[in-house]
Each structure stands twice: as structure tokens, then as C-alpha cells.
C-alpha distance (Angstrom), angle and dihedral (degrees) to the residues before:
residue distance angle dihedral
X1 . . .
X2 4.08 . .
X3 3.44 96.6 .
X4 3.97 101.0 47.2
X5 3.89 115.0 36.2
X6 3.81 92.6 -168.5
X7 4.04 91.5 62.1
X8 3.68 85.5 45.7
X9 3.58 95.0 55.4
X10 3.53 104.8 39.4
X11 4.05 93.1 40.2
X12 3.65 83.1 56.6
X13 3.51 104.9 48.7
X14 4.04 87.9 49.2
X15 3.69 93.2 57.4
X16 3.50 94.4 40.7
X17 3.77 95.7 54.0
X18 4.20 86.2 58.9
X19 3.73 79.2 52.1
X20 3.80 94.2 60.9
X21 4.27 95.9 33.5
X22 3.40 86.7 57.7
X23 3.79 108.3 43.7
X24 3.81 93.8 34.4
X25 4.15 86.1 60.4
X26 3.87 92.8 48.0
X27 3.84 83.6 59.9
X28 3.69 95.0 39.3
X29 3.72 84.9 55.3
X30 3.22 99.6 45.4
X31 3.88 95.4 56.8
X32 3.37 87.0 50.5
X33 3.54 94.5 50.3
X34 3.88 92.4 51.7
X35 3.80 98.6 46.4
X36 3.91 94.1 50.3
X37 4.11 103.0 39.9
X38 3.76 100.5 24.1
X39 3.58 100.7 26.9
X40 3.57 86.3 -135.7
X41 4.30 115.2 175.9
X42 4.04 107.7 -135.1
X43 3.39 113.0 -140.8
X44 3.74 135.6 167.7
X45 3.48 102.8 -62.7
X46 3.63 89.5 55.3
X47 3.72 90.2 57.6
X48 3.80 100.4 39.7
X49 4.01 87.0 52.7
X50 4.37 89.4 47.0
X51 3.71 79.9 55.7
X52 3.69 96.9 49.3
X53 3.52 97.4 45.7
X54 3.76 98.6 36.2
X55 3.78 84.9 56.5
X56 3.62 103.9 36.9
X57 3.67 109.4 47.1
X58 3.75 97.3 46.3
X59 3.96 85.6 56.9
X60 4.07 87.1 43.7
X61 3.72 90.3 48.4
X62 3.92 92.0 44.8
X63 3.63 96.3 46.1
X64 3.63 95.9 54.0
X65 4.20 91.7 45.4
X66 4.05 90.1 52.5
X67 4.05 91.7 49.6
X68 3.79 94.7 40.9
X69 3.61 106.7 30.5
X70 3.94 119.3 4.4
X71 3.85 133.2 -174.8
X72 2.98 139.9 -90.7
X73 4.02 146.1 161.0
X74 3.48 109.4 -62.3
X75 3.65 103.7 150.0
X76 3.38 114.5 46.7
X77 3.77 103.7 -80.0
X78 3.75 98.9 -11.5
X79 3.92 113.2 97.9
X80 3.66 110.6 -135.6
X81 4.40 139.9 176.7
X82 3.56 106.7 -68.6
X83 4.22 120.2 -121.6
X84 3.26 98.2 -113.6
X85 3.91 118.5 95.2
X86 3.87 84.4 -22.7
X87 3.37 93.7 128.9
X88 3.80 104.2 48.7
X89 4.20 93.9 39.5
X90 4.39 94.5 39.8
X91 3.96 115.5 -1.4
X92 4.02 101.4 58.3
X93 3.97 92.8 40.8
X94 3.19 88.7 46.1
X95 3.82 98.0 48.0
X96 4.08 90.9 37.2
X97 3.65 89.9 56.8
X98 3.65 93.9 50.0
X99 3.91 95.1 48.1
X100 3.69 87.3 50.1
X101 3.47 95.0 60.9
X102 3.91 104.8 41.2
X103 4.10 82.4 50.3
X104 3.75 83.6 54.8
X105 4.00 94.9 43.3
X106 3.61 97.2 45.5
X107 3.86 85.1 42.0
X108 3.83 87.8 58.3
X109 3.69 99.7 45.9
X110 3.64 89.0 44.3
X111 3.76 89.7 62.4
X112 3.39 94.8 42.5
X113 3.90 92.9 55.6
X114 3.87 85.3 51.8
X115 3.40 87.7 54.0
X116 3.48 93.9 52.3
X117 4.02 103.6 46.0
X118 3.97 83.2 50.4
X119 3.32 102.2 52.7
X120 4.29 83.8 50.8
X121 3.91 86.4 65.7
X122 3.80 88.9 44.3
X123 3.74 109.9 117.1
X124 3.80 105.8 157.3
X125 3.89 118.6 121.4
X126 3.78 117.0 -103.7
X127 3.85 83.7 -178.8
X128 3.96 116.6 116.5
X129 4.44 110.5 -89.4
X130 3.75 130.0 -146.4
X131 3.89 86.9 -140.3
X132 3.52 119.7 96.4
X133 3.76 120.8 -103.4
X134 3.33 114.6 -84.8
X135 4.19 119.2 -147.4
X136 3.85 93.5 -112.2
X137 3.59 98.9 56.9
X138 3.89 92.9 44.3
X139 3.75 86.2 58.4
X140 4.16 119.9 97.7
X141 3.70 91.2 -97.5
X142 3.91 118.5 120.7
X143 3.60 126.1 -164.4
X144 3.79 128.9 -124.8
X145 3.73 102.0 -93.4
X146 4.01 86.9 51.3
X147 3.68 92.6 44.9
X148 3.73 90.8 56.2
X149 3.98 93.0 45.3
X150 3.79 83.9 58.7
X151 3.95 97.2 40.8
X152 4.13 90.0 42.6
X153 4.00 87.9 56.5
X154 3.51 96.6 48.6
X155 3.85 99.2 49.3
X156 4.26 84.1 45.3
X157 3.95 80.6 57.8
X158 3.91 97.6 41.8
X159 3.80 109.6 25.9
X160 3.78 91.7 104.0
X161 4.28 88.2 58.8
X162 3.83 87.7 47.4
X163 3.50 100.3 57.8
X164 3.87 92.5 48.0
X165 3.59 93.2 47.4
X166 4.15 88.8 56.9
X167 3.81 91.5 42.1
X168 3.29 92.3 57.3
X169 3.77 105.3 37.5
X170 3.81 86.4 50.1
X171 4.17 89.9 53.0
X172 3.79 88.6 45.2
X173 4.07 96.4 53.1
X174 3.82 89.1 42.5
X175 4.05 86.5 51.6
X176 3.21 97.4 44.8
X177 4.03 101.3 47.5
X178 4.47 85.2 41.5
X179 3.98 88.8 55.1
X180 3.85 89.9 42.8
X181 2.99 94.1 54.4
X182 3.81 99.7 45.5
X183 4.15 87.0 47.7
X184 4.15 85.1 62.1
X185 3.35 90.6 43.8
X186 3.81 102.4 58.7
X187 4.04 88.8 29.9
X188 3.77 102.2 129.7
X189 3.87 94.0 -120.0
X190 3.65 126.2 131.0
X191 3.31 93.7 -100.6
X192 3.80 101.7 57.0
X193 4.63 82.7 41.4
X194 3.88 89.7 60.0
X195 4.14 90.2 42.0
X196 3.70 87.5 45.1
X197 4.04 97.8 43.7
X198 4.13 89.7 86.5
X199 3.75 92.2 59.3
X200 3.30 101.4 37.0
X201 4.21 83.7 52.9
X202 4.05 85.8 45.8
X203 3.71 93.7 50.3
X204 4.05 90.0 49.9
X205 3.56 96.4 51.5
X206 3.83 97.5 43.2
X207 3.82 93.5 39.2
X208 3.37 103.3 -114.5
X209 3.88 99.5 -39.9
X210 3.49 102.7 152.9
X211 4.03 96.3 178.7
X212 3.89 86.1 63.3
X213 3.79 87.4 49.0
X214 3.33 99.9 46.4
X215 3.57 100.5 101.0
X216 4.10 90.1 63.0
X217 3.71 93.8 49.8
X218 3.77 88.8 61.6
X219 3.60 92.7 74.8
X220 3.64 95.9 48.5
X221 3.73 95.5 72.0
X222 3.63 143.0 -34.3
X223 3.74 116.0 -10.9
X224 4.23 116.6 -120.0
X225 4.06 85.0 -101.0
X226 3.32 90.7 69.2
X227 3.30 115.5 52.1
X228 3.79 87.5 32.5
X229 3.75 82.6 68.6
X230 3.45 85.1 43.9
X231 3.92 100.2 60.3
X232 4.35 89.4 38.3
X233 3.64 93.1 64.1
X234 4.04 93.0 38.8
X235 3.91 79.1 61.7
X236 3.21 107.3 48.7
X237 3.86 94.7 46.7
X238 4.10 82.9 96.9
X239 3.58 94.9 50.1
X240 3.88 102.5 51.7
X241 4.10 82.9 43.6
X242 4.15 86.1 60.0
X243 4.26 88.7 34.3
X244 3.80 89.6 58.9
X245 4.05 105.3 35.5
X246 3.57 99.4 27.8
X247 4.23 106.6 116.9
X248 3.80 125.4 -173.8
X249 4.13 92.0 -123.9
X250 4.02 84.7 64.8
X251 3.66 87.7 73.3
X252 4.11 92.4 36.1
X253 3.79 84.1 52.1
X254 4.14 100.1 44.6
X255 4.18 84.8 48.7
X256 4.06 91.9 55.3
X257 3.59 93.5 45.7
X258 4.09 93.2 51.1
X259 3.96 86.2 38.7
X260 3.98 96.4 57.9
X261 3.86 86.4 37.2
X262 3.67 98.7 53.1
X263 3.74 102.2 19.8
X264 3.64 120.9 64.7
X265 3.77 117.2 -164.4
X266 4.14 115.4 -153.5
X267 3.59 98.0 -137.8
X268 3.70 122.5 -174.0
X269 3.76 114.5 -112.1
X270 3.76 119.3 -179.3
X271 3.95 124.5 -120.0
X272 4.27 86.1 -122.4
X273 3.82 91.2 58.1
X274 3.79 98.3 61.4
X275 3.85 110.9 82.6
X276 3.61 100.5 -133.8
X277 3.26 106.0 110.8
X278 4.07 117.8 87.8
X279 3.79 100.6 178.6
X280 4.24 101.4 75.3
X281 3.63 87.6 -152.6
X282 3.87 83.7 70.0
X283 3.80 96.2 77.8
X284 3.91 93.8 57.1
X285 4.06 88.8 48.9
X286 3.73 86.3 -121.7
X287 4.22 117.8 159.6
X288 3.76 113.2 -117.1
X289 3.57 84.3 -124.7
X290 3.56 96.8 64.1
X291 4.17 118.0 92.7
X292 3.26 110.0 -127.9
X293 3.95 115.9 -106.2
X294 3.45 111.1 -115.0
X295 3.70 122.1 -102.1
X296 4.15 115.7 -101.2
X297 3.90 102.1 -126.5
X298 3.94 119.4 49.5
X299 3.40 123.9 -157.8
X300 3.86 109.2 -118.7
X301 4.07 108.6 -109.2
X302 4.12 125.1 -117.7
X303 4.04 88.2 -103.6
X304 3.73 92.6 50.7
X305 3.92 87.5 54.4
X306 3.56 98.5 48.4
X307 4.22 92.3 56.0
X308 4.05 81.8 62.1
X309 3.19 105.4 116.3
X310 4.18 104.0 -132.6
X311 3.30 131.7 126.8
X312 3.67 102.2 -123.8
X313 3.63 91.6 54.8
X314 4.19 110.4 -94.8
X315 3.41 90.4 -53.3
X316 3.51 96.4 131.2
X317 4.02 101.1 29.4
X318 3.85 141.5 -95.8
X319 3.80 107.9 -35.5
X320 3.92 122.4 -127.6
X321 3.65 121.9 -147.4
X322 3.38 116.7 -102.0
X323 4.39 120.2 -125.9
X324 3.64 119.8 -163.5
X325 4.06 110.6 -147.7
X326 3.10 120.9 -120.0
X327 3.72 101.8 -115.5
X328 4.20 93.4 48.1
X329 3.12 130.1 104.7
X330 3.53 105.8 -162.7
X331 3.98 100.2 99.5
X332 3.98 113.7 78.2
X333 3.64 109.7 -91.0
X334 3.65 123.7 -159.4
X335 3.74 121.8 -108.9
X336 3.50 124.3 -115.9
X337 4.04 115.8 -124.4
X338 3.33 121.3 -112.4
X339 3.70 115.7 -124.9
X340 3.69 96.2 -115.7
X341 4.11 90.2 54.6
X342 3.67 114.4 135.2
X343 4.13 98.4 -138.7
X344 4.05 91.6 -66.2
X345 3.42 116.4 141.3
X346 4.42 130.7 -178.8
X347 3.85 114.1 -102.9
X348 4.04 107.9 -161.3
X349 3.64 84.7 -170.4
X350 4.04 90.0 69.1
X351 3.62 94.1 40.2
X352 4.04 119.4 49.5
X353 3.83 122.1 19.5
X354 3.88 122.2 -65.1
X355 3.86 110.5 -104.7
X356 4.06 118.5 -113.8
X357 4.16 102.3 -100.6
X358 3.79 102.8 -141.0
């Protein structure tokens, strides 16, 4: 790692990119885990503290490997952790991470298959009652079939996230236990020196021939099958990542943003819409010269209101007159007599309300 700065770049970027994969789906499941068992909202502190601790505990983690441990080429030309301390400073955070968040994932999905068989034996009535509510049911308490509605459109929302999150955290535990494995394998102990004595023996008689030796190296460590499968499922990480949140309107979206880059569409604008002009008279192509014409209603002046006659002083405008049709029936009309009336005859005056006399 001191004496080649490529290896100690590139050996550092790989094992702080399982830093971030693993961390960033602790967090993922944990947001998940909130919104579907605790019905918790996520706000911005929430997100402001994923970013903290996505950020800063990989670098932690790193920083601590690279002074303790270091890299350095361990498969062919591929820079990997050293074996020294590796566990203690990279495998077991790695691996404690990972187990905390499957227990968490499978914890969610657990509850959220509860949730589902109860709410099949749910029979009560979500219809509307003629009862009065009672205090129980206006409490914040929701029933199975309702808690299901709610779980059912948060997993429609977040199924894509969940799938990743187990990919990976399955890949990571298999990595992890593989390269554990292969650390206490090569360990200079003398367990791994008597395992290693017949292939060290074949390579000395066949002078250095390590295809005719192959068949004692297998029981040294790992066989090629293995970490074969090993480095196929480290690649296709990416691809089941674009698999599950790849969308049709990606594409839509990348063509419209090359389109209004590249193409340039001559639209017509008119002359009115461009704000240029200061004089308003402008927009009507009038001359400056020109009065101009006076507009066709006038507002009535403050003297012309007061001559209205009203009694609450033109507040409400000029009165009209008002003319009963013929045919209604809504003005008072006087009574006729009846035949054996002594003289008496209807006064409005004494009845309804004397009329304002402008």
C-alpha cells in the first residue's frame, strides 16, 4: 500500500464501497421499518442524520482499517484487506451491520404478514353506523383491515428498495464468511504449514508447476468454484440495482432533456408579450400625441350621491321607483266590504309602516 499508490487507491475504494452498501441498507431498513410498524412520518431530521451517518461511519470505519490493517495485492493484480487485524477493524462490522439489518427486514415483513393473515379474519364493518360514536372508536386506533390498506400502499411504494436491500445484504454475508474463511486459511499457523507442506513439496519437485499441483492447493483453502461464485455475484450487484429501479419514463425523461438541449424550436412570440415597452399606450399602437379617448362608463361623483334620495345617506346608490304588476299580489290591496259592514273601512296607514316621503 506505501510502495504502490495505485493498489492503495483502488484497494481502498473497493472496501470502502462495502462500507457504504452496507450502512446505506441499515438505514434503508430502518425507514422502512419505522414507517410500516410504528407508523412513524420521516421528516428532515431523519434525512439530514441518514446523511450524516451514511457518510461518516464508512469514513470512520475506513480510516481505522487503512491505519491498522491496509491493503495490499492479494489476488493477483487486485489489491485487497490485508490478514492482519482485518477481521476485528473491517470483517465483524461489516458482518454485524449486515445481520442487523436482515433481523430488521425479516422483522418487518414478518409483521407485515401478521398484519395481513389478521386482517383475513377481520369481519367488522368499516361501513358508516346510525349509532353514535362511541369514545373507543374515536381514539387513534385502526383495525386490521385498515392497517393492511396502509402497510399494502407502502410496500407498492417501496418494494423496489426492499429487494435491493436483501440482495445486497445476502451478497455481503456470503462475502464476508468466503473472505473469512480464505484469511484462516492462508493464516501462517501451524495448522495451515502442515496443510500446506504437500504443495509446497509438489511445487519443489515439479519446479514451480502449479497446474500439476493444483489438486493439493485445493485443500488449502477455498476451491476456484467458490470464489468464482464469489466475484459473479459481486458483478452483478449493479445489474439487479438497474433490473429492479429501472422505469420506462427514465428514458422518456433523458430524450426531452437532449431534445430541448440540442433542438431548438422557433416559436412564435408576439411583439405585445415582450415587456419592453414603458409607455402603456404602446400596446394599442397609439401616438403619444394622441389624448386619450375617454372611457365609456363614469363613475358617478360624491355630490351626485349625496342628491340620492335614501335614508341612510347614498350609501347604497340612487333609488329607482318601485312598480307593482298588474297581476301580483305582493303590494297591500284593499279589502272589499262585506255587505253587512257597519260604515268601517281599512286604513293602511294604521296597519304596516308609513313610507319615507322624499
Amino acid at each position: 500500500m506505501y510502495s504502490d499508490l495505485s493498489c492503495a487507491w483502488t484497494g481502498s475504494l473497493l472496501l470502502f464501497g462495502g462500507w457504504v452498501v452496507v450502512v446505506w441498507s441499515l438505514i434503508r431498513t430502518v425507514a422502512f421499518h419505522l414507517q410500516v410498524c410504528w407508523e412513524v412520518i420521516l421528516g428532515r431530521k431523519f434525512m439530514w442524520g441518514s446523511i450524516i451517518c451514511g457518510l461518516g461511519i464508512p469514513i470512520l470505519g475506513q480510516t481505522v482499517m487503512l491505519i491498522y490493517t491496509g491493503v495490499s495485492y492479494r489476488f493477483g493484480s487486485i489489491c485487497h484487506i490485508n490478514i492482519n487485524h482485518s477481521q476485528q477493524d473491517y470483517w465483524i462490522p461489516l458482518l454485524a451491520l449486515s445481520a442487523a439489518a436482515l433481523v430488521l427486514q425479516l422483522t418487518t415483513m414478518a409483521y407485515c404478514i401478521y398484519v395481513y393473515v389478521k386482517s383475513l379474519f377481520d369481519h367488522t364493518s368499516t361501513t358508516n353506523s346510525s349509532t353514535l360514536p362511541s369514545y373507543s372508536a374515536s381514539t387513534r386506533t385502526l383495525t386490521a383491515r385498515q392497517a393492511y390498506r396502509r402497510i399494502r400502499r407502502v410496500l407498492k411504494l417501496q418494494w423496489r428498495g426492499v429487494a435491493v436491500v436483501l440482495v445486497i445484504i445476502g451478497n455481503v454475508i456470503f462475502f464476508a464468511v468466503v473472505f473469512v474463511h480464505l484469511n484462516d486459511a492462508v493464516k501462517p499457523t501451524k495448522k495451515t504449514m502442515a496443510k500446506a507442506e504437500p504443495w509446497i513439496a509438489c511445487l519443489t519437485l515439479t519446479k514451480g508447476d502449479r497446474n500439476r499441483c493444483e489438486q493439493f492447493a485445493d485443500e488449502i483453502g477455498p476451491n476456484a468454484a467458490t470464489l468464482l461464485a464469489v466475484l459473479l455475484l459481486l458483478s452483478l450487484v449493479g445489474f439487479w440495482t438497474f433490473i429492479l429501479f429501472f422505469r420506462p419514463s427514465f428514458v422518456h425523461g433523458w430524450i426531452d432533456l437532449f431534445k430541448s438541449k440540442c433542438v431548438h424550436r422557433h416559436e412564435y412570440i408576439s411583439a405585445d408579450a415582450r415587456g419592453k415597452y414603458n409607455d402603456i399606450r404602446a400596446y394599442e399602437m397609439l401616438n403619444s400625441s394622441m389624448k386619450t379617448p375617454e372611457p365609456v362608463l363614469k363613475s358617478p361623483t360624491p355630490s351626485r350621491m349625496d342628491r340620492v334620495g335614501s335614508p341612510d345617506g347614498g350609501y347604497f346608490g340612487r333609488e329607482a321607483n318601485y312598480v307593482a304588476p298588474s297581476l301580483s299580489f305582493s303590494a297591500p290591496k284593499r279589502p272589499r266590504p262585506p255587505s253587512s259592514s257597519q260604515g268601517r273601512e281599512w286604513v293602511p296607514e294604521a296597519t304596516f309602516a308609513r313610507g319615507y316621503k322624499s
